[in-house]
N, CA, C, O and CB atoms as a CASP TS submission, in Angstrom:
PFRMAT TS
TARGET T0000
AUTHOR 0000-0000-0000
METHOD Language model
MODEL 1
PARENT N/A
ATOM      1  N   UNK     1      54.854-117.622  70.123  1.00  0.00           N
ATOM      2  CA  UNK     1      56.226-117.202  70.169  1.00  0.00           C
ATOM      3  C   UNK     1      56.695-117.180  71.620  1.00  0.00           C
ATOM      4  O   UNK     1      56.114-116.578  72.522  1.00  0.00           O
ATOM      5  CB  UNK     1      56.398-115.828  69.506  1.00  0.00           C
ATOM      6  N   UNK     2      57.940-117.985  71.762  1.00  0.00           N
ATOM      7  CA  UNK     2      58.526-118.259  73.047  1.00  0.00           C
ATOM      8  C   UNK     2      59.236-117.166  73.485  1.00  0.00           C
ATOM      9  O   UNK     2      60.226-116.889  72.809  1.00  0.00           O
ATOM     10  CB  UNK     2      59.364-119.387  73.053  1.00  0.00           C
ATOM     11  N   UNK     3      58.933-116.286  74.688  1.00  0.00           N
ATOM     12  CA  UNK     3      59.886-115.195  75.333  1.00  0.00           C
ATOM     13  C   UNK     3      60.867-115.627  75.502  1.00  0.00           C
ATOM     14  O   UNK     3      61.103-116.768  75.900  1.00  0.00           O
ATOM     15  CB  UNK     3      59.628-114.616  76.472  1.00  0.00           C
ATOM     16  N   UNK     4      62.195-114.159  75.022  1.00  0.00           N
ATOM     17  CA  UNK     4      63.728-114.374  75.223  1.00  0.00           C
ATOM     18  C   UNK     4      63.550-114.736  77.070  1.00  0.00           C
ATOM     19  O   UNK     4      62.781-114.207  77.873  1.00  0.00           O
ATOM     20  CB  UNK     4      64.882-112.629  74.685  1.00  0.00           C
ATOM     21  N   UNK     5      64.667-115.915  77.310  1.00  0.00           N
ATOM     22  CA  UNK     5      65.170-115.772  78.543  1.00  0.00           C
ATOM     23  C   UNK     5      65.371-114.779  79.762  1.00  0.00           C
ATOM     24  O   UNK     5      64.922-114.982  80.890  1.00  0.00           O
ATOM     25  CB  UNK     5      65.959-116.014  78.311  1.00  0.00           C
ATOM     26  N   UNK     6      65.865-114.043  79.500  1.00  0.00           N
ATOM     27  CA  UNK     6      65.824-112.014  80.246  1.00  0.00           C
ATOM     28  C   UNK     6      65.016-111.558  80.442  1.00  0.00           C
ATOM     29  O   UNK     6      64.827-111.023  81.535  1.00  0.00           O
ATOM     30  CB  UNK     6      66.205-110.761  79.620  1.00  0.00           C
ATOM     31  N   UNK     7      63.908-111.549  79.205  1.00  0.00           N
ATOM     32  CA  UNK     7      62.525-110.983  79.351  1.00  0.00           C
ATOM     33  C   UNK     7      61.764-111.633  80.534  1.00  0.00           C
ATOM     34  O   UNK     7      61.117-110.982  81.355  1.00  0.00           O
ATOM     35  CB  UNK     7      61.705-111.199  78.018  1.00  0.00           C
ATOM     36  N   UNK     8      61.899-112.929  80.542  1.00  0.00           N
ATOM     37  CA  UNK     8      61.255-113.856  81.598  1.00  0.00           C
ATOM     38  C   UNK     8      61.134-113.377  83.095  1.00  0.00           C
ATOM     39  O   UNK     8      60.190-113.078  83.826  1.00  0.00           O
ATOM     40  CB  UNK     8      62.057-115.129  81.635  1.00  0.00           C
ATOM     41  N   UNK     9      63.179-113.464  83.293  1.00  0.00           N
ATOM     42  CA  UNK     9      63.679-113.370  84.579  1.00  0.00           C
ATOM     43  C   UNK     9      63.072-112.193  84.887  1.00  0.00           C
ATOM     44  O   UNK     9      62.534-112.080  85.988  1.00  0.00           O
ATOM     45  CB  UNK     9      65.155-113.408  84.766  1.00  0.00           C
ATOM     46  N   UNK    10      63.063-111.007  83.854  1.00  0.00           N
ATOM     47  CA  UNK    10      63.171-109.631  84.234  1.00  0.00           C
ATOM     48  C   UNK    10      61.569-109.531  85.092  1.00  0.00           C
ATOM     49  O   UNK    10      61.428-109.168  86.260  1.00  0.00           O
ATOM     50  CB  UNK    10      63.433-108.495  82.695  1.00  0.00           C
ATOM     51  N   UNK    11      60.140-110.089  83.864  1.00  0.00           N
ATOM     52  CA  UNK    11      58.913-110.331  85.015  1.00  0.00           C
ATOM     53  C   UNK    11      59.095-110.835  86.034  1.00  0.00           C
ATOM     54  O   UNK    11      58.802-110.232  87.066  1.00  0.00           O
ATOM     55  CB  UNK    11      57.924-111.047  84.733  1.00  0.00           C
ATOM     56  N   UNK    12      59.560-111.921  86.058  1.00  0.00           N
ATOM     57  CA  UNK    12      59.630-112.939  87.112  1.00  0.00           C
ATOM     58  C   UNK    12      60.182-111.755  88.586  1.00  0.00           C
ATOM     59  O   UNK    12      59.739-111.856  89.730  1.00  0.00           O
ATOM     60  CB  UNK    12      60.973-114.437  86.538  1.00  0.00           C
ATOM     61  N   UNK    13      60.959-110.973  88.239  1.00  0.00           N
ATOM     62  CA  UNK    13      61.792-110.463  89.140  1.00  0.00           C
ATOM     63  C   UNK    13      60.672-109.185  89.532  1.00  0.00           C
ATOM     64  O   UNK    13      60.395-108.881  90.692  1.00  0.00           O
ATOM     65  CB  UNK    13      63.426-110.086  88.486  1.00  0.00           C
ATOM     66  N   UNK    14      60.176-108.603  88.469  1.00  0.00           N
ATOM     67  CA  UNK    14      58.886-107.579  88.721  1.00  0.00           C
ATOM     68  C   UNK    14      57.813-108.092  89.593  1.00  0.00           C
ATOM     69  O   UNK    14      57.304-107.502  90.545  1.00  0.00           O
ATOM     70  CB  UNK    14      58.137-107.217  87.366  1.00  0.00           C
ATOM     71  N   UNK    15      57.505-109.400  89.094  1.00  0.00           N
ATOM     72  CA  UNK    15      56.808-110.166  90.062  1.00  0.00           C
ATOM     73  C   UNK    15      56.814-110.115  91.423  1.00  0.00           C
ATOM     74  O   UNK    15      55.989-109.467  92.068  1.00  0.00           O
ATOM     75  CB  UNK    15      57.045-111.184  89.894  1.00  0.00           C
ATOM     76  N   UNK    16      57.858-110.878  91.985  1.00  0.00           N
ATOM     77  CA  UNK    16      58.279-110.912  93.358  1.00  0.00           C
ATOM     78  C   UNK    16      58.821-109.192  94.151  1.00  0.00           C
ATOM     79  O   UNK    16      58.864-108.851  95.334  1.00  0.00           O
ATOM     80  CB  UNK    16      59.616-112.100  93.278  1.00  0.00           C
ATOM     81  N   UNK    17      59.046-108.693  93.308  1.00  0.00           N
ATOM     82  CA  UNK    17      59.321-107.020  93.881  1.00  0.00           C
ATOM     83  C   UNK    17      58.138-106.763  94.332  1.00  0.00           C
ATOM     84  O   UNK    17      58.049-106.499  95.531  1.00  0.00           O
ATOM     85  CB  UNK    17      59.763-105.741  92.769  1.00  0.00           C
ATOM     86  N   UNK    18      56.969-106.769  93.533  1.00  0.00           N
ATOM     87  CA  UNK    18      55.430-106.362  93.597  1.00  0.00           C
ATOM     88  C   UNK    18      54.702-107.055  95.237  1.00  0.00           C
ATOM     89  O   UNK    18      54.118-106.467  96.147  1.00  0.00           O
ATOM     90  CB  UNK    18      54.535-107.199  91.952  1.00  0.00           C
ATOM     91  N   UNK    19      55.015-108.319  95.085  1.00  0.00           N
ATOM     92  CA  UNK    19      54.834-109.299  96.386  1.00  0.00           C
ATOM     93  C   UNK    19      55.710-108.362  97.506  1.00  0.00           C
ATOM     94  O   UNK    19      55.245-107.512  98.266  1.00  0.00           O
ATOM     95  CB  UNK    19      55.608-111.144  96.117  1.00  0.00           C
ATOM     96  N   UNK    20      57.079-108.776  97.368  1.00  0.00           N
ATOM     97  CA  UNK    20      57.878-108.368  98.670  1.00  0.00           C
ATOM     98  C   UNK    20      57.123-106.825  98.951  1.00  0.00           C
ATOM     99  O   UNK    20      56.148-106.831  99.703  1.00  0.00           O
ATOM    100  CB  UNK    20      59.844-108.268  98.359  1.00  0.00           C
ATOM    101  N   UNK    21      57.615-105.379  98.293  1.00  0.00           N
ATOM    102  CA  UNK    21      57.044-104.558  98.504  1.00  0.00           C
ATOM    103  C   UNK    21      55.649-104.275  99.604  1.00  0.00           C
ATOM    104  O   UNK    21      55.514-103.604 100.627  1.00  0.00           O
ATOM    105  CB  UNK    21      56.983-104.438  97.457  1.00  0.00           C
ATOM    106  N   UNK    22      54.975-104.927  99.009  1.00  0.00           N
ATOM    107  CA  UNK    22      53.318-104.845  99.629  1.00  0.00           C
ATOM    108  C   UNK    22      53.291-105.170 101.134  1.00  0.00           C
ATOM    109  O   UNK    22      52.482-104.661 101.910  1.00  0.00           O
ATOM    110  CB  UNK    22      52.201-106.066  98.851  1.00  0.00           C
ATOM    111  N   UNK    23      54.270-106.088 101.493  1.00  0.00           N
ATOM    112  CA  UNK    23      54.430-106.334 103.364  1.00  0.00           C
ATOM    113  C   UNK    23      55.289-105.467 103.586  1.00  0.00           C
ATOM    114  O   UNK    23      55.585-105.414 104.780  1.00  0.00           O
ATOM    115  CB  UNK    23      55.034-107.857 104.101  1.00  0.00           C
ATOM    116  N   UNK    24      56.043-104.463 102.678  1.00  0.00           N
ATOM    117  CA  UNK    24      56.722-103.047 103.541  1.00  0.00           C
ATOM    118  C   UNK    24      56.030-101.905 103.562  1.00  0.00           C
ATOM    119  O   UNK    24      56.344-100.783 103.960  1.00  0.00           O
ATOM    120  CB  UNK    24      58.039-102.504 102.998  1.00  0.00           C
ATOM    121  N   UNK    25      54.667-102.490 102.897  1.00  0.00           N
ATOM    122  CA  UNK    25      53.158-100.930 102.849  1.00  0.00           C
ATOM    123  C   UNK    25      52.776 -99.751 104.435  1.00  0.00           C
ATOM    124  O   UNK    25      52.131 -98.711 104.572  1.00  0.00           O
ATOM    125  CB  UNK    25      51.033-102.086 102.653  1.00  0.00           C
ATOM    126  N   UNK    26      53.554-100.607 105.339  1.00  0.00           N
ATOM    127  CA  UNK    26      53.691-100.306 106.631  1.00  0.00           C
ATOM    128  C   UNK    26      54.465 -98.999 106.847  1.00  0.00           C
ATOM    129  O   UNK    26      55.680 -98.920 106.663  1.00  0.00           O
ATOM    130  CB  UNK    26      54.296-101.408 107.278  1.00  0.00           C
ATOM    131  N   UNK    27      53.796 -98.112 107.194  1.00  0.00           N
ATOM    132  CA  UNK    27      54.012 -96.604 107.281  1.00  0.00           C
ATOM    133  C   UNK    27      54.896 -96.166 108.610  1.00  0.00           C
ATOM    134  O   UNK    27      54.272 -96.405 109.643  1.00  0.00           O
ATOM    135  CB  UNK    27      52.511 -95.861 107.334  1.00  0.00           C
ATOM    136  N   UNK    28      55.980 -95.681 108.792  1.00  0.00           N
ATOM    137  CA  UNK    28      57.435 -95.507 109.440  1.00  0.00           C
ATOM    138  C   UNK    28      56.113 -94.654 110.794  1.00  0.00           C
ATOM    139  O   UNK    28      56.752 -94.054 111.658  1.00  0.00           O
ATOM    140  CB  UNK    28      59.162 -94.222 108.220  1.00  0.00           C
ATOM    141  N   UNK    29      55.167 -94.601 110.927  1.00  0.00           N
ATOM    142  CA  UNK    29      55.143 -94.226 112.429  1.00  0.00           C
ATOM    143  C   UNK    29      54.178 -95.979 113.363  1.00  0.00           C
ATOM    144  O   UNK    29      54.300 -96.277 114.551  1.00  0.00           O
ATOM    145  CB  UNK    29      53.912 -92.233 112.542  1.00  0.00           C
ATOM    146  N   UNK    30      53.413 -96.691 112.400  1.00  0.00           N
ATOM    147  CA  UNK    30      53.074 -98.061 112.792  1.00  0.00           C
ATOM    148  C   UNK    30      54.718 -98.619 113.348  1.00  0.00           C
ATOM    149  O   UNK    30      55.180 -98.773 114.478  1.00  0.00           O
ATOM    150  CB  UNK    30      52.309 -99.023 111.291  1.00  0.00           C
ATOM    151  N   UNK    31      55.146 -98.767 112.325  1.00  0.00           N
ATOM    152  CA  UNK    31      56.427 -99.155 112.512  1.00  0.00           C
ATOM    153  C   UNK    31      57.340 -98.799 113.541  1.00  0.00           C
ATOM    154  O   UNK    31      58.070 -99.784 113.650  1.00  0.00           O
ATOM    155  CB  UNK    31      56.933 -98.900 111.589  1.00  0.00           C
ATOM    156  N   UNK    32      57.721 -97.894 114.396  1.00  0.00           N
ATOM    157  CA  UNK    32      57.918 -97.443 114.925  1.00  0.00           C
ATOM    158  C   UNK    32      57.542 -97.691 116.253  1.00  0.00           C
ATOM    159  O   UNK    32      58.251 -98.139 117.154  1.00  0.00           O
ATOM    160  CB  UNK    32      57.808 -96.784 114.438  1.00  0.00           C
ATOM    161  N   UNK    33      55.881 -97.225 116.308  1.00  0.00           N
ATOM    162  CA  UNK    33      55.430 -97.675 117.662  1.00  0.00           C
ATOM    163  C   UNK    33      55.360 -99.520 118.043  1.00  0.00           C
ATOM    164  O   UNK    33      55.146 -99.876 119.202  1.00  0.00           O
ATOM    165  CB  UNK    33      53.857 -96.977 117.759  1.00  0.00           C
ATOM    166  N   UNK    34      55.513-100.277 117.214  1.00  0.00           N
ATOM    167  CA  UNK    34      55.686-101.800 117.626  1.00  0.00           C
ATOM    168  C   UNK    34      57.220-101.775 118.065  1.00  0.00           C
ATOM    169  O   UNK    34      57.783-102.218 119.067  1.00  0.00           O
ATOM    170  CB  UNK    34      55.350-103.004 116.258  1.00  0.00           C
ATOM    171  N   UNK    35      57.805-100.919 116.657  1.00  0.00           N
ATOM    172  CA  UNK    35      59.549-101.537 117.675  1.00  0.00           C
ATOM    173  C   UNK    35      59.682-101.008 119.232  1.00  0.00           C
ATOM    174  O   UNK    35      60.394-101.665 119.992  1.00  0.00           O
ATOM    175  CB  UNK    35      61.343-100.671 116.826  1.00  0.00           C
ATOM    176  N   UNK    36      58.963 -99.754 119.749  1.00  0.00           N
ATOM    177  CA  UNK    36      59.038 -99.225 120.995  1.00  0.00           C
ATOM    178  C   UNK    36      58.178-100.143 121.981  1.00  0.00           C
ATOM    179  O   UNK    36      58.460-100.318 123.167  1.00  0.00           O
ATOM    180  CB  UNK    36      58.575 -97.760 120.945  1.00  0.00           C
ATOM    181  N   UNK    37      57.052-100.721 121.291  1.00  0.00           N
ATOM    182  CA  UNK    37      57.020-101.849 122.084  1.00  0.00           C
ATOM    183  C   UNK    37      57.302-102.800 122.626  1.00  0.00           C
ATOM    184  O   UNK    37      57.340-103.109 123.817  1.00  0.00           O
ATOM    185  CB  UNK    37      56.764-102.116 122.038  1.00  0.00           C
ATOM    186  N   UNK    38      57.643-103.605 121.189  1.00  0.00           N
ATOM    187  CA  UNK    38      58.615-104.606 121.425  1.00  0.00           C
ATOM    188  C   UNK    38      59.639-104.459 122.655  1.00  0.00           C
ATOM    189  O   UNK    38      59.745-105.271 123.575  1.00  0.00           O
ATOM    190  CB  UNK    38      59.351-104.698 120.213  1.00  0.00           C
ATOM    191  N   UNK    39      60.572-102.950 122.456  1.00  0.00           N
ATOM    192  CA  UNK    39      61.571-102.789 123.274  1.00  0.00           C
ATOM    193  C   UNK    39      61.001-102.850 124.917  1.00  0.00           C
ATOM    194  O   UNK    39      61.602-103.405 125.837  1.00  0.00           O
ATOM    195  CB  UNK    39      62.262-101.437 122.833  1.00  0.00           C
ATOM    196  N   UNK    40      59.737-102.155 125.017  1.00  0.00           N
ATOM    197  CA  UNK    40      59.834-101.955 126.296  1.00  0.00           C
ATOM    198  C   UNK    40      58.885-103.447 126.677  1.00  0.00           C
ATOM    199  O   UNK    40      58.820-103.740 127.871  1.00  0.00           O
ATOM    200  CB  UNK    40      59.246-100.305 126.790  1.00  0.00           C
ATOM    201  N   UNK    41      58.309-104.183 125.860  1.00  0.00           N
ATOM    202  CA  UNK    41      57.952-105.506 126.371  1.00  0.00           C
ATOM    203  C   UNK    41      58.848-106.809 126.513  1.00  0.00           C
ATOM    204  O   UNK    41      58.546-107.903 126.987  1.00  0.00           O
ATOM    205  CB  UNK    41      56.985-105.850 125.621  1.00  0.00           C
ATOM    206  N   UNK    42      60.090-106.348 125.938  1.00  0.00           N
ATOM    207  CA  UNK    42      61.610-107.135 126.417  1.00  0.00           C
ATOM    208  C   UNK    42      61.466-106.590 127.977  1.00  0.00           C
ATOM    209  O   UNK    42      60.964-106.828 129.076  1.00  0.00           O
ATOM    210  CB  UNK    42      63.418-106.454 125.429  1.00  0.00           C
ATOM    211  N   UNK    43      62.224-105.752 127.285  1.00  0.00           N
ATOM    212  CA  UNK    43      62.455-105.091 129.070  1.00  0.00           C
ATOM    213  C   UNK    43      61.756-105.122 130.414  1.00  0.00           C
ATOM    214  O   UNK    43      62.175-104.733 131.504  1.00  0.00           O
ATOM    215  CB  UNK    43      62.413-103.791 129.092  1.00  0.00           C
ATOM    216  N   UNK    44      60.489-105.723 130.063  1.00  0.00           N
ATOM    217  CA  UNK    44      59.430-105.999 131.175  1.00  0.00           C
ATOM    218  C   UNK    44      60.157-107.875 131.443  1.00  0.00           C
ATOM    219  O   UNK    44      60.545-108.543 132.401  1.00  0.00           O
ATOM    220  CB  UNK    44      57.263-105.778 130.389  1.00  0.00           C
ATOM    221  N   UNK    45      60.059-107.992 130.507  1.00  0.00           N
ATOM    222  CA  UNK    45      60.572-109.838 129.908  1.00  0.00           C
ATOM    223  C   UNK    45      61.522-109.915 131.193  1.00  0.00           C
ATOM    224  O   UNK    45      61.227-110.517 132.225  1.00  0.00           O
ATOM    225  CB  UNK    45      61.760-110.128 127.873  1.00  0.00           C
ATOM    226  N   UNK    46      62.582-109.285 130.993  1.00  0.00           N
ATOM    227  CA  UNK    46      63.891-109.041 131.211  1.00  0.00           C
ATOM    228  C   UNK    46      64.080-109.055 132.882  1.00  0.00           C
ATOM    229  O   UNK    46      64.911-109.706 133.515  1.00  0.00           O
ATOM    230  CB  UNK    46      64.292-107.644 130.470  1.00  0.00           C
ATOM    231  N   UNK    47      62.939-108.035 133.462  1.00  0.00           N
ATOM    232  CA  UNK    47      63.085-107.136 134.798  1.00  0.00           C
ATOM    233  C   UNK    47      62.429-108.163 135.565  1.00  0.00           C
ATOM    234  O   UNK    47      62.735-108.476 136.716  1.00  0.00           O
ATOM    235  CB  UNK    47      62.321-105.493 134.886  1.00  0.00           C
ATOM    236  N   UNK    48      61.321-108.778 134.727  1.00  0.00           N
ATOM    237  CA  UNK    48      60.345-109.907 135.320  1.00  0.00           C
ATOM    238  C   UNK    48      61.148-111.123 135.883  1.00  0.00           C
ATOM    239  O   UNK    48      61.075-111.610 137.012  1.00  0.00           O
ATOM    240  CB  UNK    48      59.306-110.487 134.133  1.00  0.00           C
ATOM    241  N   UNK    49      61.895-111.480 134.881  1.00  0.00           N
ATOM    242  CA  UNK    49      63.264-113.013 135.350  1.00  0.00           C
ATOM    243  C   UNK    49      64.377-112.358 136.663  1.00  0.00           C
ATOM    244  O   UNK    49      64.838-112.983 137.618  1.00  0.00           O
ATOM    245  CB  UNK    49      64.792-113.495 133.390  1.00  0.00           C
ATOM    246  N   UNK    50      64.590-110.845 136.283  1.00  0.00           N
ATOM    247  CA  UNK    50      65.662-110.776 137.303  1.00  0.00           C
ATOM    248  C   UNK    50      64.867-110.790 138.784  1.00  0.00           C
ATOM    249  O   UNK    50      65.343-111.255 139.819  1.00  0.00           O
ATOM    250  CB  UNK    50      66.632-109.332 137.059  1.00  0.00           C
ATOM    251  N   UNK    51      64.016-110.390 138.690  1.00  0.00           N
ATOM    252  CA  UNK    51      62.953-110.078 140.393  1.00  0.00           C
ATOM    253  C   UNK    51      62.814-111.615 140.544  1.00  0.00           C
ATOM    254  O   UNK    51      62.577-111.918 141.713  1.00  0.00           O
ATOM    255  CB  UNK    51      60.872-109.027 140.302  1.00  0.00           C
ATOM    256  N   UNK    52      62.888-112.598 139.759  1.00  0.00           N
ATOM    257  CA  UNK    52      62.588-114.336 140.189  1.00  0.00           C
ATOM    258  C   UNK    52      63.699-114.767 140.526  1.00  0.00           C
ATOM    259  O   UNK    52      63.730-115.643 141.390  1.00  0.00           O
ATOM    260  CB  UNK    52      62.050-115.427 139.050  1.00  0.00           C
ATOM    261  N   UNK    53      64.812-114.324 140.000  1.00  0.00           N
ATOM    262  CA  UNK    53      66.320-114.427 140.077  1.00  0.00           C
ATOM    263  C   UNK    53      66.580-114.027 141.310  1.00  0.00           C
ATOM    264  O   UNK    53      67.236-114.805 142.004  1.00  0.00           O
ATOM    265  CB  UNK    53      67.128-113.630 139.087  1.00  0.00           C
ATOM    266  N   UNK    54      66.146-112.741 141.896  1.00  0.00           N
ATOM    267  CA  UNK    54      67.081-112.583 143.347  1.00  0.00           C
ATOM    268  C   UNK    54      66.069-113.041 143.986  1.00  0.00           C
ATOM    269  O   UNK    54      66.576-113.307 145.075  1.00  0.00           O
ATOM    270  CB  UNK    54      67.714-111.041 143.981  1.00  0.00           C
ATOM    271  N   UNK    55      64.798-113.362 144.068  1.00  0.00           N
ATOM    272  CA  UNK    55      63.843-114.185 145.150  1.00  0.00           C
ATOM    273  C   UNK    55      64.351-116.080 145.356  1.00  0.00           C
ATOM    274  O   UNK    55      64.328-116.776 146.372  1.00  0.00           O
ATOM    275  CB  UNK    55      61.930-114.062 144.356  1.00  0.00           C
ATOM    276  N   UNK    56      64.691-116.360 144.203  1.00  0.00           N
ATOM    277  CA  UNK    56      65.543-117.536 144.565  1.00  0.00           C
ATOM    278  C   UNK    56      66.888-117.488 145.084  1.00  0.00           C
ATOM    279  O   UNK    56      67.337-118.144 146.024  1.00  0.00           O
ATOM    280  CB  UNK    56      65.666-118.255 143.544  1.00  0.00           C
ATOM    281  N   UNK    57      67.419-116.721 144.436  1.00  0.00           N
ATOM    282  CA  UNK    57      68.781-116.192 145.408  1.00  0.00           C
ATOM    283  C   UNK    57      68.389-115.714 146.962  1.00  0.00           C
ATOM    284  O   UNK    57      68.921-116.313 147.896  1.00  0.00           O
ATOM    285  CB  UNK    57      69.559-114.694 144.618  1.00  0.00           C
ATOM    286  N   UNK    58      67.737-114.959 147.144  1.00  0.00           N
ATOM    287  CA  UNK    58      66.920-114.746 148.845  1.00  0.00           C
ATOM    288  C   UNK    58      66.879-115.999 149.447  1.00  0.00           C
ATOM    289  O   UNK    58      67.670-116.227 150.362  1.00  0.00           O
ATOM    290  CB  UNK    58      65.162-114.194 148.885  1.00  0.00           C
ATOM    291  N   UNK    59      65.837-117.117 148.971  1.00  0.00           N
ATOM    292  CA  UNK    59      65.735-118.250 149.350  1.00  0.00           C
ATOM    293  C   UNK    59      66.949-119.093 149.816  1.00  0.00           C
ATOM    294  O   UNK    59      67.024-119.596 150.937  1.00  0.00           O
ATOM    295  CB  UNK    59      65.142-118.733 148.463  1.00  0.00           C
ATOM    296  N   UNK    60      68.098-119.223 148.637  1.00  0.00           N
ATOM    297  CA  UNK    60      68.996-119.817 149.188  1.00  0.00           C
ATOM    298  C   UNK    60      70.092-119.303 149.964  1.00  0.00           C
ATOM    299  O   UNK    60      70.989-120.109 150.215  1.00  0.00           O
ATOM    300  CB  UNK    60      69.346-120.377 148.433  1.00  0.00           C
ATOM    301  N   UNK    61      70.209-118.095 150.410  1.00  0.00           N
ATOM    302  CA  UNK    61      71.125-117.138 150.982  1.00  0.00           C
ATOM    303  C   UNK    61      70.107-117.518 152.653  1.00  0.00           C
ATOM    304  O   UNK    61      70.549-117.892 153.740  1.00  0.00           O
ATOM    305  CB  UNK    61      71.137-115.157 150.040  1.00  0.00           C
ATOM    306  N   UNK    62      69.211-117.338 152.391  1.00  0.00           N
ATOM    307  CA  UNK    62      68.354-117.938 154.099  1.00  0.00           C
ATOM    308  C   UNK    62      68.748-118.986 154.524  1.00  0.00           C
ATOM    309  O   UNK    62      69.235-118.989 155.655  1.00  0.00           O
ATOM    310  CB  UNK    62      66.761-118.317 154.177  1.00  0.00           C
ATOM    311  N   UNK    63      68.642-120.646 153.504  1.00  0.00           N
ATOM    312  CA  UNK    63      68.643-121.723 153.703  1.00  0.00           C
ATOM    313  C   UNK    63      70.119-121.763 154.321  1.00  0.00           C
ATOM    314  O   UNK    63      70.328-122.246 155.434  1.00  0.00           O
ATOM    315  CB  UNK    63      68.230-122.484 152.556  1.00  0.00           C
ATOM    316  N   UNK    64      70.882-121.351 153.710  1.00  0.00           N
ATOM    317  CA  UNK    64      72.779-120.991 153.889  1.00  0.00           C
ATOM    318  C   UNK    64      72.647-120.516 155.485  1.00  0.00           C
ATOM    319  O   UNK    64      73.270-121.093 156.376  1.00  0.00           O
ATOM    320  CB  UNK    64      73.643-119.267 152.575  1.00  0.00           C
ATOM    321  N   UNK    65      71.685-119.301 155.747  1.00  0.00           N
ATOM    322  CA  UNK    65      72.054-118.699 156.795  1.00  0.00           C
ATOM    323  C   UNK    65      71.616-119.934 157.939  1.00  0.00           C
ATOM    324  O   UNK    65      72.364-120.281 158.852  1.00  0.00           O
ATOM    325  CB  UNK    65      71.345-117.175 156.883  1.00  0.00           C
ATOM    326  N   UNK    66      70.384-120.456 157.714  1.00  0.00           N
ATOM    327  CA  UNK    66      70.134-121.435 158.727  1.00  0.00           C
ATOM    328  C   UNK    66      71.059-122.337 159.329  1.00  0.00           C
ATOM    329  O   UNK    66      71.429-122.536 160.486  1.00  0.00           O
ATOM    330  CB  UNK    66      69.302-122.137 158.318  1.00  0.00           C
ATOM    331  N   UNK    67      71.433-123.018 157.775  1.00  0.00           N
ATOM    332  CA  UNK    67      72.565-124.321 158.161  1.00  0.00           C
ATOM    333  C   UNK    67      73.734-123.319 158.895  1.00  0.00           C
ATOM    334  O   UNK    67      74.461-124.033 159.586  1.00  0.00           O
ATOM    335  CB  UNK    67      73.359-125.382 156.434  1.00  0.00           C
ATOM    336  N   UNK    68      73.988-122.424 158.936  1.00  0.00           N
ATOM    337  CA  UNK    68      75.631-122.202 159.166  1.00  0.00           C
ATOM    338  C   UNK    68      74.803-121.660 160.793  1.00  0.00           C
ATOM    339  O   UNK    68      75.556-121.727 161.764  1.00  0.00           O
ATOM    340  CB  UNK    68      76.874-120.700 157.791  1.00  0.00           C
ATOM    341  N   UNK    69      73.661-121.263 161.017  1.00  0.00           N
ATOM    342  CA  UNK    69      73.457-121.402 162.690  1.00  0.00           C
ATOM    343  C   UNK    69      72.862-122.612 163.227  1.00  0.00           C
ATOM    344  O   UNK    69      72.369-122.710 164.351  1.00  0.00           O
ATOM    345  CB  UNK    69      72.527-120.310 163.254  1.00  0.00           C
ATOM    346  N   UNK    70      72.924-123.351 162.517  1.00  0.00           N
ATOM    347  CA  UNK    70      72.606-124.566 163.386  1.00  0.00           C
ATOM    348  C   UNK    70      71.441-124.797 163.352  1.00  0.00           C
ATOM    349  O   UNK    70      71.114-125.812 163.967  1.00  0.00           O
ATOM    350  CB  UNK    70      72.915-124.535 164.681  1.00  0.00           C
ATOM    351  N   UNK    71      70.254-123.967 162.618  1.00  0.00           N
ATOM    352  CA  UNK    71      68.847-123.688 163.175  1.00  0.00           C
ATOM    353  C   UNK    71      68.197-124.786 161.833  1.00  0.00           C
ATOM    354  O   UNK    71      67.377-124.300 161.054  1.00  0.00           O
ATOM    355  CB  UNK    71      68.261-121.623 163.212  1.00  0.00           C
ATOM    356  N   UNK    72      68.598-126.110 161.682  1.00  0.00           N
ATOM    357  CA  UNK    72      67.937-126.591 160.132  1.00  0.00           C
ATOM    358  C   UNK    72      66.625-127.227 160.658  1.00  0.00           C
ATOM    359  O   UNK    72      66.611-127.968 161.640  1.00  0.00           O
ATOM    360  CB  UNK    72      68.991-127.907 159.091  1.00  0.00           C
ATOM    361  N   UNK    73      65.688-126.944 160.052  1.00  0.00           N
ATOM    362  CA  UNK    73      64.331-127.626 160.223  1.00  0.00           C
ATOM    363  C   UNK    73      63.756-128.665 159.778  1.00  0.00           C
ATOM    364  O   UNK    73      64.023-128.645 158.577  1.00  0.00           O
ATOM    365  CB  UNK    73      63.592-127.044 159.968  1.00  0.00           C
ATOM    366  N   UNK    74      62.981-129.783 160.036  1.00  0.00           N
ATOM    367  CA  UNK    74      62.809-130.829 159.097  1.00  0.00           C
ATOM    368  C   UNK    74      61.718-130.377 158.454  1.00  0.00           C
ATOM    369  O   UNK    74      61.233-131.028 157.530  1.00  0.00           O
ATOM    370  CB  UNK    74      62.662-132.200 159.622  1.00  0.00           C
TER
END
C-alpha cells in the first residue's frame, strides 16, 4: 500500500529537521566563545593591514620628501 502524498512530505520534512538540528547540538557557551574569537581574530586581521598601510604610506611620504629636496638617489 502506497503512502498518501502528505504523509510522505510530512517524513521527508521530519527527516531533514532531524539532520539540520544535529549541527545546532552546539551549546550557546562553545558558541559564543568562537564568535568572540572570530571577532577579535578579525580585528587582529584588520590592525595587521592598517600597520602595512601606514609603513607604505611612511615609505612614500620619504620618497616625496627626497624628490621635493633635491636629495634623489640612484
Amino acid at each position: 500500500m502506497e503512502l498518501d502524498p502528505t504523509t510522505r512530505l510530512n517524513r521527508w520534512v521530519k527527516s531533514a529537521e532531524a539532520k539540520t538540528v544535529h549541527s545546532g547540538r552546539l551549546a550557546i557557551g562553545p558558541r559564543l566563545i568562537l564568535g568572540f574569537v572570530f571577532i577579535i581574530l578579525s580585528m587582529l586581521a584588520a590592525d595587521a593591514i592598517i600597520l602595512w598601510q601606514f609603513s607604505v604610506v611612511r615609505t612614500q611620504a620619504m620618497r616625496l620628501n627626497e624628490i621635493d629636496h633635491g636629495q634623489v638617489g640612484s
